[in-house]
Chimera marker file (.cmm) of the C-alpha trace (Angstrom):
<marker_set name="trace">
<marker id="1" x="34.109" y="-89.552" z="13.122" r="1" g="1" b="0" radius="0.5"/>
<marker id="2" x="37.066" y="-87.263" z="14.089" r="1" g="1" b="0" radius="0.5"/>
<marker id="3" x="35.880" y="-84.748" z="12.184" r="1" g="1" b="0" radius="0.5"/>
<marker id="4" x="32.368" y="-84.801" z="13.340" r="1" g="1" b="0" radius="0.5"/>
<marker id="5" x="33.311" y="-84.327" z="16.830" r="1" g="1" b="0" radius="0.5"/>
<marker id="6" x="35.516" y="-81.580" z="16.031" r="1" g="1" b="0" radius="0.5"/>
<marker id="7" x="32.723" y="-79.891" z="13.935" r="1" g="1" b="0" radius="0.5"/>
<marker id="8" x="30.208" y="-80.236" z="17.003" r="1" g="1" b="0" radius="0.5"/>
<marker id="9" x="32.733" y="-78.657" z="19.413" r="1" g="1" b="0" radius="0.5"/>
<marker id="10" x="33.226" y="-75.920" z="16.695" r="1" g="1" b="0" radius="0.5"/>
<marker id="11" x="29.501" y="-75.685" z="16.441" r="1" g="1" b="0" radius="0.5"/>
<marker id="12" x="28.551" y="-75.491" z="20.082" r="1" g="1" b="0" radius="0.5"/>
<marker id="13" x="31.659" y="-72.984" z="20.597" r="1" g="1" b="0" radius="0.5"/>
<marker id="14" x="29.926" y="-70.825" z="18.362" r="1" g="1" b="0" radius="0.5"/>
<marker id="15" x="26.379" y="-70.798" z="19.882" r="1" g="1" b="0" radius="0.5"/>
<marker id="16" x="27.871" y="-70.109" z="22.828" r="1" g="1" b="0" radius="0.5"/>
<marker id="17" x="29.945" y="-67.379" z="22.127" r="1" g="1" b="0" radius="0.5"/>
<marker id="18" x="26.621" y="-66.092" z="20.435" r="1" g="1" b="0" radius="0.5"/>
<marker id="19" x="24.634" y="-66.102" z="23.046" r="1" g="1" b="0" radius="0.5"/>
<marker id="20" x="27.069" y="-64.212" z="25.345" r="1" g="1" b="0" radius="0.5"/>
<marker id="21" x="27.401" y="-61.511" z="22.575" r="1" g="1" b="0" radius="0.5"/>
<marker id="22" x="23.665" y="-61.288" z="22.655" r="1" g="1" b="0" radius="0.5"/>
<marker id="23" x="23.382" y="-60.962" z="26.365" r="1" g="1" b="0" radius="0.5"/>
<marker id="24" x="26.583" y="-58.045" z="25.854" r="1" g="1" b="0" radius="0.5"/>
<marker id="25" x="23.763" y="-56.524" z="23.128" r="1" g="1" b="0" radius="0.5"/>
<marker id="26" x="20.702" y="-57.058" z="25.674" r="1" g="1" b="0" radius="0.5"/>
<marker id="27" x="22.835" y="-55.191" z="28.625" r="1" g="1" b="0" radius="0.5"/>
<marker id="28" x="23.687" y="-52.492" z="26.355" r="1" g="1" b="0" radius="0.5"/>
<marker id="29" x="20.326" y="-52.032" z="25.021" r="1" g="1" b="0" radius="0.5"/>
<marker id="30" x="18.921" y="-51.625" z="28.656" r="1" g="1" b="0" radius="0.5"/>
<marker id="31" x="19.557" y="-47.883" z="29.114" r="1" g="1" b="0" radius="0.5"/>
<marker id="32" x="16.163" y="-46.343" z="28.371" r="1" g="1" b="0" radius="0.5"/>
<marker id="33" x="16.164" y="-44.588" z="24.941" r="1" g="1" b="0" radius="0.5"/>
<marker id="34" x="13.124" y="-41.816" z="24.518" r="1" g="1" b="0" radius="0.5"/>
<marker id="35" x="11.993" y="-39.887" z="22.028" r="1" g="1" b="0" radius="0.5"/>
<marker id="36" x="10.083" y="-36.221" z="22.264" r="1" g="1" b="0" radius="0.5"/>
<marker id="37" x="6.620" y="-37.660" z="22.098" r="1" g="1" b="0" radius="0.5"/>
<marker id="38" x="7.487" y="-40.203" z="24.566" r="1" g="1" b="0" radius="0.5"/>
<marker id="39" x="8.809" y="-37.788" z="26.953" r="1" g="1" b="0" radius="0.5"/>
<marker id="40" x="5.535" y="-34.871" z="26.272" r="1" g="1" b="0" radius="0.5"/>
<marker id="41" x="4.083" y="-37.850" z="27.378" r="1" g="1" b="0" radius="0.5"/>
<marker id="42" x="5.656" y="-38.660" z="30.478" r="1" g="1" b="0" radius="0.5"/>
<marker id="43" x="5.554" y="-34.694" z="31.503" r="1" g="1" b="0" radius="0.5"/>
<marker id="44" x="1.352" y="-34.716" z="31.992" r="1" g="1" b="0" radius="0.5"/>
<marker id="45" x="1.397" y="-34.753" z="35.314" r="1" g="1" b="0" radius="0.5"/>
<marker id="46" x="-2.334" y="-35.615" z="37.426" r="1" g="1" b="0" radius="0.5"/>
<marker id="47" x="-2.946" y="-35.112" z="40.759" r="1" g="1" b="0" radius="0.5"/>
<marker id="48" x="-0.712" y="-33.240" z="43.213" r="1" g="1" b="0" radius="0.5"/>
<marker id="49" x="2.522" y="-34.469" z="42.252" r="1" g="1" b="0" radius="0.5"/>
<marker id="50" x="5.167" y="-32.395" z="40.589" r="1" g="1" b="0" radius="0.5"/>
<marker id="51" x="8.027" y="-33.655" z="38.211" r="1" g="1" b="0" radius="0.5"/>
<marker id="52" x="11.398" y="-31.827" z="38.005" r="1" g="1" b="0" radius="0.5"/>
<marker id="53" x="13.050" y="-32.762" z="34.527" r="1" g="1" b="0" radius="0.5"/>
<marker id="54" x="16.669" y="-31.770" z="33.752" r="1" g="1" b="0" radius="0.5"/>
<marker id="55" x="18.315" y="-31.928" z="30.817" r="1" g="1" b="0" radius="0.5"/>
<marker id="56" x="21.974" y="-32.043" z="30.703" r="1" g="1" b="0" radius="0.5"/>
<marker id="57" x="25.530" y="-34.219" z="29.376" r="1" g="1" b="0" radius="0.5"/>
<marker id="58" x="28.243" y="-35.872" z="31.089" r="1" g="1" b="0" radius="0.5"/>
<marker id="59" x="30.221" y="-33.353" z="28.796" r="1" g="1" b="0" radius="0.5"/>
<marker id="60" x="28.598" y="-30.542" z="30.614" r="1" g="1" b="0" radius="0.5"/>
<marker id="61" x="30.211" y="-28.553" z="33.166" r="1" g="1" b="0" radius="0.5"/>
<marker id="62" x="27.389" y="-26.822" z="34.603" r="1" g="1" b="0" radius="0.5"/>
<marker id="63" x="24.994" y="-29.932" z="34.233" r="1" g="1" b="0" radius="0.5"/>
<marker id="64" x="27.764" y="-32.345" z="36.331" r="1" g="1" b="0" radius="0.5"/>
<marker id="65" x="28.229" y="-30.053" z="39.238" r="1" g="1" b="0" radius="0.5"/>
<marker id="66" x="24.450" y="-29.287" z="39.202" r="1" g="1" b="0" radius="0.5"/>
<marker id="67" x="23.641" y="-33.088" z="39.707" r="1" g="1" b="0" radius="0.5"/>
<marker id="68" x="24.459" y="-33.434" z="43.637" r="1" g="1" b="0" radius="0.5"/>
<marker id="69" x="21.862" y="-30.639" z="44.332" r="1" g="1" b="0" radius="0.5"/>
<marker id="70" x="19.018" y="-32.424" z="42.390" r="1" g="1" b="0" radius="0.5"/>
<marker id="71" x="20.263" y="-35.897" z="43.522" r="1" g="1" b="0" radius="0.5"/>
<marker id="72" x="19.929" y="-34.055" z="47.538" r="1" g="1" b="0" radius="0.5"/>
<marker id="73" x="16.774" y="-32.458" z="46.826" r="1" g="1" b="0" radius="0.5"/>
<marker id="74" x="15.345" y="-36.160" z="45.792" r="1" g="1" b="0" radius="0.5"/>
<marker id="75" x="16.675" y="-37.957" z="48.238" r="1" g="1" b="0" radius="0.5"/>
<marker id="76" x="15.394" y="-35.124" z="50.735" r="1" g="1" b="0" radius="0.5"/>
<marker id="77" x="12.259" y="-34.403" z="49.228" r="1" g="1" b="0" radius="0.5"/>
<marker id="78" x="11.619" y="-38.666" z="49.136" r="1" g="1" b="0" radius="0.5"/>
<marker id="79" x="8.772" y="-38.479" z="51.323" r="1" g="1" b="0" radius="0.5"/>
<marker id="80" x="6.808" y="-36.027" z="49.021" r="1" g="1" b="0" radius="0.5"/>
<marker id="81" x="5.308" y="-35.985" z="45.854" r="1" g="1" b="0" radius="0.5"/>
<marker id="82" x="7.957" y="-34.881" z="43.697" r="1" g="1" b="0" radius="0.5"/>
<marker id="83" x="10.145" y="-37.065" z="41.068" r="1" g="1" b="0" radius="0.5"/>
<marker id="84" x="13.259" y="-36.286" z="39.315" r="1" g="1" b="0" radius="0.5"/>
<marker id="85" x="13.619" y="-37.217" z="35.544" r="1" g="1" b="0" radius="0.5"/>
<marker id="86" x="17.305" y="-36.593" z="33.905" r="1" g="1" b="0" radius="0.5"/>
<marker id="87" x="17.159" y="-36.296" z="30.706" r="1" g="1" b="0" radius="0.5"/>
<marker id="88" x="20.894" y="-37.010" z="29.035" r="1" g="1" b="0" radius="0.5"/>
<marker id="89" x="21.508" y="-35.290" z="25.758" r="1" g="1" b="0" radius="0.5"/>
<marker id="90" x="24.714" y="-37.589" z="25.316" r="1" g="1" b="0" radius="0.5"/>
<marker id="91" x="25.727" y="-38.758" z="22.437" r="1" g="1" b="0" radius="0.5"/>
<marker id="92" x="24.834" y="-42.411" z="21.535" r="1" g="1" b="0" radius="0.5"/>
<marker id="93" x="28.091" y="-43.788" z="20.868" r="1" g="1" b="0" radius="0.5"/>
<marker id="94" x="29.018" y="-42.640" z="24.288" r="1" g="1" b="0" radius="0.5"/>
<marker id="95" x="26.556" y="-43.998" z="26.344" r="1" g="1" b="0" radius="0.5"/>
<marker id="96" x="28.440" y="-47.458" z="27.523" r="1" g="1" b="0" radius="0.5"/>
<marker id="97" x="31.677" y="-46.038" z="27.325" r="1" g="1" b="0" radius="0.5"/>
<marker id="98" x="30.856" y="-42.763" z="29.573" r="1" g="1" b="0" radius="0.5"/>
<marker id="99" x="27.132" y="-42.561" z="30.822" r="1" g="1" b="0" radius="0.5"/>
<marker id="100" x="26.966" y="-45.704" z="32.361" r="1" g="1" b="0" radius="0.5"/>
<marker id="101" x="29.987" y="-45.523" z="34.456" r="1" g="1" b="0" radius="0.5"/>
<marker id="102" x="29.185" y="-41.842" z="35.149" r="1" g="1" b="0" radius="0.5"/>
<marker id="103" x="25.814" y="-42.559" z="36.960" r="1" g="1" b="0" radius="0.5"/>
<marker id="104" x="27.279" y="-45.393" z="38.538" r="1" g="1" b="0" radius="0.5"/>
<marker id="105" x="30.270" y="-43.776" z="40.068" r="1" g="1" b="0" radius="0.5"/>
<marker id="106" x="28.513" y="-40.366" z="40.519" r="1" g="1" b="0" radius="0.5"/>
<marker id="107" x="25.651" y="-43.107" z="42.685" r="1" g="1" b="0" radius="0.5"/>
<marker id="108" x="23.134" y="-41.252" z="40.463" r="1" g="1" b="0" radius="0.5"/>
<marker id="109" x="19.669" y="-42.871" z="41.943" r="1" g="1" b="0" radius="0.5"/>
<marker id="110" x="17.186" y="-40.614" z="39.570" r="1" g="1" b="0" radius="0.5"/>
<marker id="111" x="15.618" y="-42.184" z="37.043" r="1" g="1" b="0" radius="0.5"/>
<marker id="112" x="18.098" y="-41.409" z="33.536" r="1" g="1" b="0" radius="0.5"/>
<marker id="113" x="16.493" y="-41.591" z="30.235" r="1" g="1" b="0" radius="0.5"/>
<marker id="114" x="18.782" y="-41.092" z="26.931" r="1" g="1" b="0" radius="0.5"/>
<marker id="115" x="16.750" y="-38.638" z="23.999" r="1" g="1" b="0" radius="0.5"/>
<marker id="116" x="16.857" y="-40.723" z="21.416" r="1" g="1" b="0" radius="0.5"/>
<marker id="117" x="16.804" y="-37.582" z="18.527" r="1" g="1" b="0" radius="0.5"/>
<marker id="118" x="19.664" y="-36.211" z="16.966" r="1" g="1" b="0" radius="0.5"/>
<marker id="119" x="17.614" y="-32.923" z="15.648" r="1" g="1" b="0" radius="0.5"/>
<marker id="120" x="17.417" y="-30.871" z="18.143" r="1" g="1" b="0" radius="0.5"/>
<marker id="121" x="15.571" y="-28.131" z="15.880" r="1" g="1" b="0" radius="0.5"/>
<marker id="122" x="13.075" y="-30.609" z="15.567" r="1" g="1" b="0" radius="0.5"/>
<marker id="123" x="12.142" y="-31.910" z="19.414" r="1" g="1" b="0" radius="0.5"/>
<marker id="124" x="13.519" y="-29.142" z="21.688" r="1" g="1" b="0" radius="0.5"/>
<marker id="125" x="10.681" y="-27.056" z="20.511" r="1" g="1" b="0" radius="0.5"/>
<marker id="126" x="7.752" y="-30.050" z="21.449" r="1" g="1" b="0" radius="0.5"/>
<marker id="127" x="9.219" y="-29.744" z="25.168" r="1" g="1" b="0" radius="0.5"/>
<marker id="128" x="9.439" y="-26.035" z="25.263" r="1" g="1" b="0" radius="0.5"/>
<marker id="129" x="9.239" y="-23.421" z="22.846" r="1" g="1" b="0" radius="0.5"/>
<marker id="130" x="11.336" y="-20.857" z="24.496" r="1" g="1" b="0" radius="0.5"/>
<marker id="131" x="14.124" y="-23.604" z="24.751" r="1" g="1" b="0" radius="0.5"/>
<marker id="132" x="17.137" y="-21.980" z="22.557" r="1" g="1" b="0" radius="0.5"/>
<marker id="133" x="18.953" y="-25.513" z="23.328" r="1" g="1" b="0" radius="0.5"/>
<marker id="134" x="21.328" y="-24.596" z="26.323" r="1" g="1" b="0" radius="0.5"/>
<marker id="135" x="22.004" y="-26.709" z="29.055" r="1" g="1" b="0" radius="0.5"/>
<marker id="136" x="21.586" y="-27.547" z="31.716" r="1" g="1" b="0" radius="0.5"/>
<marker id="137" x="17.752" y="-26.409" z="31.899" r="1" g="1" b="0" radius="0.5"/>
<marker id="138" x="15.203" y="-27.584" z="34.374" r="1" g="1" b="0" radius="0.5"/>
<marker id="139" x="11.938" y="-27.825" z="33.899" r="1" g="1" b="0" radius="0.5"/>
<marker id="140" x="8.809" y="-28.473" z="36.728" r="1" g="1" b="0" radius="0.5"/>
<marker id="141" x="5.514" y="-29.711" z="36.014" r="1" g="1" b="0" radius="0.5"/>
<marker id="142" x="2.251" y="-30.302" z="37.977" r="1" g="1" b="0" radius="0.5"/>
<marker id="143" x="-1.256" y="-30.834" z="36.536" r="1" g="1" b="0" radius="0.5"/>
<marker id="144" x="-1.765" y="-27.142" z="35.884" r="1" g="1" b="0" radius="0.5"/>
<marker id="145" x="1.379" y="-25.912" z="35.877" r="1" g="1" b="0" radius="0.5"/>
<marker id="146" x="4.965" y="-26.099" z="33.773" r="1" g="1" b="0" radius="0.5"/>
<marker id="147" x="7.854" y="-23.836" z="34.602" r="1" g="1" b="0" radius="0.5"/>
<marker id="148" x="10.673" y="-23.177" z="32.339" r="1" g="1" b="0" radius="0.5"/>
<marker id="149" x="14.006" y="-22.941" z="34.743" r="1" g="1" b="0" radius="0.5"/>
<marker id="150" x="16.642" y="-21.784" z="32.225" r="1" g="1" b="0" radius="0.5"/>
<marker id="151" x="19.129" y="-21.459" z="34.237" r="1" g="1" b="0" radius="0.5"/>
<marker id="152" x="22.467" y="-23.053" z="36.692" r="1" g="1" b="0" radius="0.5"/>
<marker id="153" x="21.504" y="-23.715" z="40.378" r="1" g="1" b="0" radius="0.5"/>
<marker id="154" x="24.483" y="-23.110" z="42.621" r="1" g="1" b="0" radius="0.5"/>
<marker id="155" x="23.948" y="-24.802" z="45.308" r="1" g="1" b="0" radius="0.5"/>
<marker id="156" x="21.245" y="-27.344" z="46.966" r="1" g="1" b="0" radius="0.5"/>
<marker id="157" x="19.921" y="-24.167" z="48.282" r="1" g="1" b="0" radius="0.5"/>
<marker id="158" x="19.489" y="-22.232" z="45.334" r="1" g="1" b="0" radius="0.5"/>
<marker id="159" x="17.920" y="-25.386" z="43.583" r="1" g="1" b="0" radius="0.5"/>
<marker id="160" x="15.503" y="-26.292" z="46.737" r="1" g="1" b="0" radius="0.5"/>
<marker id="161" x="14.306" y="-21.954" z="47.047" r="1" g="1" b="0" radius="0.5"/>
<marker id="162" x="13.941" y="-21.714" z="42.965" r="1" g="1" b="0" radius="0.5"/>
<marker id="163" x="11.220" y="-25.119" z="43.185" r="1" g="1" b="0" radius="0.5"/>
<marker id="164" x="9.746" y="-24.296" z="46.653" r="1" g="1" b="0" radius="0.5"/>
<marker id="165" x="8.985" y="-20.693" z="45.060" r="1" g="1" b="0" radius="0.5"/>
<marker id="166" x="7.075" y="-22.188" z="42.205" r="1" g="1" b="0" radius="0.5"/>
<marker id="167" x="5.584" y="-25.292" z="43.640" r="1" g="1" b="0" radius="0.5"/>
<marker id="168" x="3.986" y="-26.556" z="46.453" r="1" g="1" b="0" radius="0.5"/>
<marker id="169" x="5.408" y="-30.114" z="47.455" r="1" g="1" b="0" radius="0.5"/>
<marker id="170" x="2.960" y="-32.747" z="49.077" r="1" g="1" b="0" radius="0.5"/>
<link id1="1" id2="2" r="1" g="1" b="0" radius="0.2"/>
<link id1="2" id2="3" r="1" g="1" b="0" radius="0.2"/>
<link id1="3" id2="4" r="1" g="1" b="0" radius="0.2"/>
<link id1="4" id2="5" r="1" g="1" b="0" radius="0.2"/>
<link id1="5" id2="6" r="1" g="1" b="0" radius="0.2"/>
<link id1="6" id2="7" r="1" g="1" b="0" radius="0.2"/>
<link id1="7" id2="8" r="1" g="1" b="0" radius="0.2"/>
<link id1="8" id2="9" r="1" g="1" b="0" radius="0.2"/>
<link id1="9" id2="10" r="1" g="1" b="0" radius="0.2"/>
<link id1="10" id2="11" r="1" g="1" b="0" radius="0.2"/>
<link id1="11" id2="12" r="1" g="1" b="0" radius="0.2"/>
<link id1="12" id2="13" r="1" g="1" b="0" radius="0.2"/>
<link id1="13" id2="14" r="1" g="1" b="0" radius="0.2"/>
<link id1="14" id2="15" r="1" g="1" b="0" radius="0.2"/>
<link id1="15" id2="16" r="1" g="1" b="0" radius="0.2"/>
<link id1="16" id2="17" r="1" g="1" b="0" radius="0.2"/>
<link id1="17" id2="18" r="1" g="1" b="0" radius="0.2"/>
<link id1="18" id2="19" r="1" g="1" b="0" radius="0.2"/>
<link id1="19" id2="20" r="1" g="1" b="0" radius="0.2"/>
<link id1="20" id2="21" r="1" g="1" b="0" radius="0.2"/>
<link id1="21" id2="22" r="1" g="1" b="0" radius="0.2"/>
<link id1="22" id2="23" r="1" g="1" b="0" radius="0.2"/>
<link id1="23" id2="24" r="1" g="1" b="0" radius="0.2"/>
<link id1="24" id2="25" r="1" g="1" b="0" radius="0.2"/>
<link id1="25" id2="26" r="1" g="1" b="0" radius="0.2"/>
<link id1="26" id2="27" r="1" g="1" b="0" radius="0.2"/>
<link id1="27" id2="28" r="1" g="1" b="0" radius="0.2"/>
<link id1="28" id2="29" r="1" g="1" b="0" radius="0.2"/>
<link id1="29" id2="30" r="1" g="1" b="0" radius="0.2"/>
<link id1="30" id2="31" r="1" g="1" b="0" radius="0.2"/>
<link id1="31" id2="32" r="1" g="1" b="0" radius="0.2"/>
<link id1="32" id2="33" r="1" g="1" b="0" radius="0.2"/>
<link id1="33" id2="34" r="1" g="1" b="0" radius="0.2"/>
<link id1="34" id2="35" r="1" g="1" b="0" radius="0.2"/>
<link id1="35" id2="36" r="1" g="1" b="0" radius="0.2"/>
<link id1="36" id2="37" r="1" g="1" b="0" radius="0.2"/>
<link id1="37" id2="38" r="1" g="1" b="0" radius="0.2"/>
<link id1="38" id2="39" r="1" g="1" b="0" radius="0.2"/>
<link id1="39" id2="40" r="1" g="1" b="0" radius="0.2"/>
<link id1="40" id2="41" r="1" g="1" b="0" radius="0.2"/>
<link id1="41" id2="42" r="1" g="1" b="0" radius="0.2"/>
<link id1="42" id2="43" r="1" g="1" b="0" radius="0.2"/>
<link id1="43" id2="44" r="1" g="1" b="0" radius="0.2"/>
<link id1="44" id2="45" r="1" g="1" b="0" radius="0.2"/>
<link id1="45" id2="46" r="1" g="1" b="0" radius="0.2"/>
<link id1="46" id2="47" r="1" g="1" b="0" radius="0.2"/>
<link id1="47" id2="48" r="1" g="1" b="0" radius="0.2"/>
<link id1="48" id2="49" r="1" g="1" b="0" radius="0.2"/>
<link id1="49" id2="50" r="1" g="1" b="0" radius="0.2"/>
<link id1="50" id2="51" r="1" g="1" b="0" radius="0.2"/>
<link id1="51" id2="52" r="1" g="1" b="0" radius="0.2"/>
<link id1="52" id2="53" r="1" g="1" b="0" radius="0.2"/>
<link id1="53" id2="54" r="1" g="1" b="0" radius="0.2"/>
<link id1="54" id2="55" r="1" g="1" b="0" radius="0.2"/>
<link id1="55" id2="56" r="1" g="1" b="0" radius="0.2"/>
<link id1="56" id2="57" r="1" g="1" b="0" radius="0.2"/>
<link id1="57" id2="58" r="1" g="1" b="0" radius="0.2"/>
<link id1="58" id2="59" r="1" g="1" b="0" radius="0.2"/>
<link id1="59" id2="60" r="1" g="1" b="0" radius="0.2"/>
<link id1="60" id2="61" r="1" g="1" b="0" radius="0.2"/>
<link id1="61" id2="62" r="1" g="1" b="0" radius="0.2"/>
<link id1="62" id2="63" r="1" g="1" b="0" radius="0.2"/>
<link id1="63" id2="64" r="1" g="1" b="0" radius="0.2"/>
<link id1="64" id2="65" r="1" g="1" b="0" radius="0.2"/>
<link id1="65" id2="66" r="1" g="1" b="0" radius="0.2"/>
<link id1="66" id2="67" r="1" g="1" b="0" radius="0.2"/>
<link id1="67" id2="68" r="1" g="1" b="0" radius="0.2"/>
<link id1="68" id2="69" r="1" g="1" b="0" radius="0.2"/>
<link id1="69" id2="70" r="1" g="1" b="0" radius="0.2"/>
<link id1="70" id2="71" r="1" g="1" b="0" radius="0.2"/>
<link id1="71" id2="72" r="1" g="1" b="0" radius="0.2"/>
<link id1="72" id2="73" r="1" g="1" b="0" radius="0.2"/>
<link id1="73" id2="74" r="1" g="1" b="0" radius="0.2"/>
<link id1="74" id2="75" r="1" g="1" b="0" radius="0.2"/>
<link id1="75" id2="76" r="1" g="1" b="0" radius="0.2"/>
<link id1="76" id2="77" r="1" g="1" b="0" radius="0.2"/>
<link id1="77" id2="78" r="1" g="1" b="0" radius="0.2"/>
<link id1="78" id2="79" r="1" g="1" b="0" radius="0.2"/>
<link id1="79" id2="80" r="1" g="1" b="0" radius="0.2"/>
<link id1="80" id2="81" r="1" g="1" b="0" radius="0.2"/>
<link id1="81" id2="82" r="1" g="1" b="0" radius="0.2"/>
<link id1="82" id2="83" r="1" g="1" b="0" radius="0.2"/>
<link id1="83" id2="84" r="1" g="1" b="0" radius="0.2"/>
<link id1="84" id2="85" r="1" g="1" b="0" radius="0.2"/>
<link id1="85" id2="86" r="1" g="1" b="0" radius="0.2"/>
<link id1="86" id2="87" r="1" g="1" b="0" radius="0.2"/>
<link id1="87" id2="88" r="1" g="1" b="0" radius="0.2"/>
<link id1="88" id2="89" r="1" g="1" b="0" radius="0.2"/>
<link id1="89" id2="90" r="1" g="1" b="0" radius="0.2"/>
<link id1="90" id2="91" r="1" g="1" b="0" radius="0.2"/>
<link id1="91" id2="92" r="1" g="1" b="0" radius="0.2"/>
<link id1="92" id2="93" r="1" g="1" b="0" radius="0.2"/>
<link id1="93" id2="94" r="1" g="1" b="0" radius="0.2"/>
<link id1="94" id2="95" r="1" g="1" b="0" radius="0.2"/>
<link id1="95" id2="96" r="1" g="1" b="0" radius="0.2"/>
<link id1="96" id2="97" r="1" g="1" b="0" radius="0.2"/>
<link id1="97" id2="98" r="1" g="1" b="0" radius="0.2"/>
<link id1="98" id2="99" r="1" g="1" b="0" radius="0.2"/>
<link id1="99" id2="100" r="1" g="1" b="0" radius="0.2"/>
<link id1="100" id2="101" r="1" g="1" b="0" radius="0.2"/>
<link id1="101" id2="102" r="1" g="1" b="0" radius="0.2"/>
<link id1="102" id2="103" r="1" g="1" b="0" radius="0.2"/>
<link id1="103" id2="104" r="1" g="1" b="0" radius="0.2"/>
<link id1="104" id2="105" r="1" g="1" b="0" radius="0.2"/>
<link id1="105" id2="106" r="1" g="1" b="0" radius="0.2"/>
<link id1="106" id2="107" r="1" g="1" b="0" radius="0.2"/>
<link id1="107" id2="108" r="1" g="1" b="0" radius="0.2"/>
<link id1="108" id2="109" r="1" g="1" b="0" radius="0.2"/>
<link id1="109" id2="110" r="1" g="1" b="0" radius="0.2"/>
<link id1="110" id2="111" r="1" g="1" b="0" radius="0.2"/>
<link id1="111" id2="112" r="1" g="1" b="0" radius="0.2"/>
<link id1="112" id2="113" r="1" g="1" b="0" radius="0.2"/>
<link id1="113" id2="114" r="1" g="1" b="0" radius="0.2"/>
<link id1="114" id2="115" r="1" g="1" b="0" radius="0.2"/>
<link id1="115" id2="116" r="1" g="1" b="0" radius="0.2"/>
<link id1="116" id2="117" r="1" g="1" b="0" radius="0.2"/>
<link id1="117" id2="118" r="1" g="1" b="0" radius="0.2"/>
<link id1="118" id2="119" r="1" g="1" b="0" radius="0.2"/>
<link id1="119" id2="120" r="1" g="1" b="0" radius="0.2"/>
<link id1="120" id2="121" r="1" g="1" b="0" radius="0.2"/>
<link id1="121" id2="122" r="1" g="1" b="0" radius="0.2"/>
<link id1="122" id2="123" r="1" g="1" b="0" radius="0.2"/>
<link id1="123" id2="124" r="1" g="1" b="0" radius="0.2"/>
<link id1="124" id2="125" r="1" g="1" b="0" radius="0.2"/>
<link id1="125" id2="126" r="1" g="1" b="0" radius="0.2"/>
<link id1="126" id2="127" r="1" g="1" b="0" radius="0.2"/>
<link id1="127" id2="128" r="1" g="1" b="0" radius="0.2"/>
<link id1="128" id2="129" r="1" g="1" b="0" radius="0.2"/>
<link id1="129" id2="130" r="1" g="1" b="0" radius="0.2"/>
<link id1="130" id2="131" r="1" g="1" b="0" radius="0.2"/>
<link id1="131" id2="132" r="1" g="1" b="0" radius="0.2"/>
<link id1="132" id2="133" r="1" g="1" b="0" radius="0.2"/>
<link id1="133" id2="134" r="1" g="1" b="0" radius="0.2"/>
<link id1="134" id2="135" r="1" g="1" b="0" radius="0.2"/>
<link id1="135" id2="136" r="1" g="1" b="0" radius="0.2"/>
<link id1="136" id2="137" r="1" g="1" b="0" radius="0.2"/>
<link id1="137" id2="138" r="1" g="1" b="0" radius="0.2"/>
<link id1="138" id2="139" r="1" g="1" b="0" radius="0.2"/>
<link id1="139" id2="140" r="1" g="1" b="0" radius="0.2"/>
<link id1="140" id2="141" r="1" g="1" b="0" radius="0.2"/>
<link id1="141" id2="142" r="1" g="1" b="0" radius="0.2"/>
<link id1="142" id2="143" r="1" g="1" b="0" radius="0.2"/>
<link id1="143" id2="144" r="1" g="1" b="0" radius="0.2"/>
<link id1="144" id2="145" r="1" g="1" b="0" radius="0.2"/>
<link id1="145" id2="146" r="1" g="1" b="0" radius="0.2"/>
<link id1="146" id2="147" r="1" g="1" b="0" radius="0.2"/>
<link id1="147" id2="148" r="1" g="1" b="0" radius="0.2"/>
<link id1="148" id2="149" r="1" g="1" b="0" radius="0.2"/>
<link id1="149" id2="150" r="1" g="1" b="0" radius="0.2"/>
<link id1="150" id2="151" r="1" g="1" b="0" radius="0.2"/>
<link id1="151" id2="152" r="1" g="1" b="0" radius="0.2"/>
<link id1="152" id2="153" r="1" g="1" b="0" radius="0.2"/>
<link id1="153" id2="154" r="1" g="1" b="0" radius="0.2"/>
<link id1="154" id2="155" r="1" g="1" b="0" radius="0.2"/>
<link id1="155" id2="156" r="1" g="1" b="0" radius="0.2"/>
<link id1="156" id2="157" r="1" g="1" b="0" radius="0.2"/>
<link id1="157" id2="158" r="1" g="1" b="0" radius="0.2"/>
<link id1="158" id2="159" r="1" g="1" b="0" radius="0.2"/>
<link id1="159" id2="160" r="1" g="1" b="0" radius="0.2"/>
<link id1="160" id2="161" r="1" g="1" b="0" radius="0.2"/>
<link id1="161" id2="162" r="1" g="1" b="0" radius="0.2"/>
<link id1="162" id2="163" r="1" g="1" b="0" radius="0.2"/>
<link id1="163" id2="164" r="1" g="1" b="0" radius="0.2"/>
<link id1="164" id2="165" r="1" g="1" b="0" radius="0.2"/>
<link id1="165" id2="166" r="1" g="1" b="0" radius="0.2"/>
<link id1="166" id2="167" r="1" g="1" b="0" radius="0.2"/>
<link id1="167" id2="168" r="1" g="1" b="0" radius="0.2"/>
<link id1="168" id2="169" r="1" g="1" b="0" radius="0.2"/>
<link id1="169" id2="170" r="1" g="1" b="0" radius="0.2"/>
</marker_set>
């Protein structure tokens, strides 16, 4: 009888311990994963709304100090038709260990998806064919429109005159 109740405990230890490694699994499988043709999806834009896509890495100078002037152009721009899409290009194995506490401490609010493609030869050219694979790059879509920004922005200001130049926000 002993041994029966210590064989229960030891069973119902183990379900439980399962289940909390499955939540651990369920929490870590939450950050959004994409692939290229899910993305060319999301970038058909209809109506008068415009999208502003970035693609960038926590690893990436350029792409980390860019972030506060496309986080203040969304949360400045909130009343108009425009949304912001990051795109990460980190590296899998880093994503709980560095992108999740980066967004959260950085109080990224944009919506952050992960590419989930390790050849770049292979979906860098379904997003944009002059895209030689630098980042970070920006790109802006509206229904009839797509412009290729391959370049840094500076400053809120230089971000906020390059997309007011090529679109018009509603």
């Amino acid at each position: 009888m002993k041994n029966y109740f210590v064989q229960s405990i030891f069973i119902l230890a183990v379900i439980f311990l399962s289940s909390n490694f499955l939540k651990a699994q369920e929490t870590t499988q939450a950050t959004p994963f994409i692939t290229a043709d899910e993305l060319s999806k999301r970038l058909i834009i209809s109506g008068d709304s415009v999208l502003l896509v970035n693609f960038w890495a926590t690893w990436c100078k350029p792409c980390v100090a860019e972030l506060p002037f496309i986080e203040q152009f969304a949360k400045v721009n909130a009343d108009k038709k425009i949304k912001v899409l990051l795109v990460s290009l980190d590296f899998k194995n880093t994503i709980d260990t560095r992108l999740k506490s980066f967004i959260q401490n950085k109080g990224i609010k944009s919506e952050v998806v992960v590419i989930d493609q390790t050849n770049a030869d292979t979906w860098m050219p379904k997003i944009e064919k002059r895209w030689g694979g630098a980042i970070p790059i920006s790109l802006l879509y509206t229904k009839d429109k797509k412009v290729f920004g391959n370049r840094e922005f500076e400053s809120f200001e230089d971000l906020n005159t390059w997309i007011n130049t090529e679109v018009t926000l509603k």
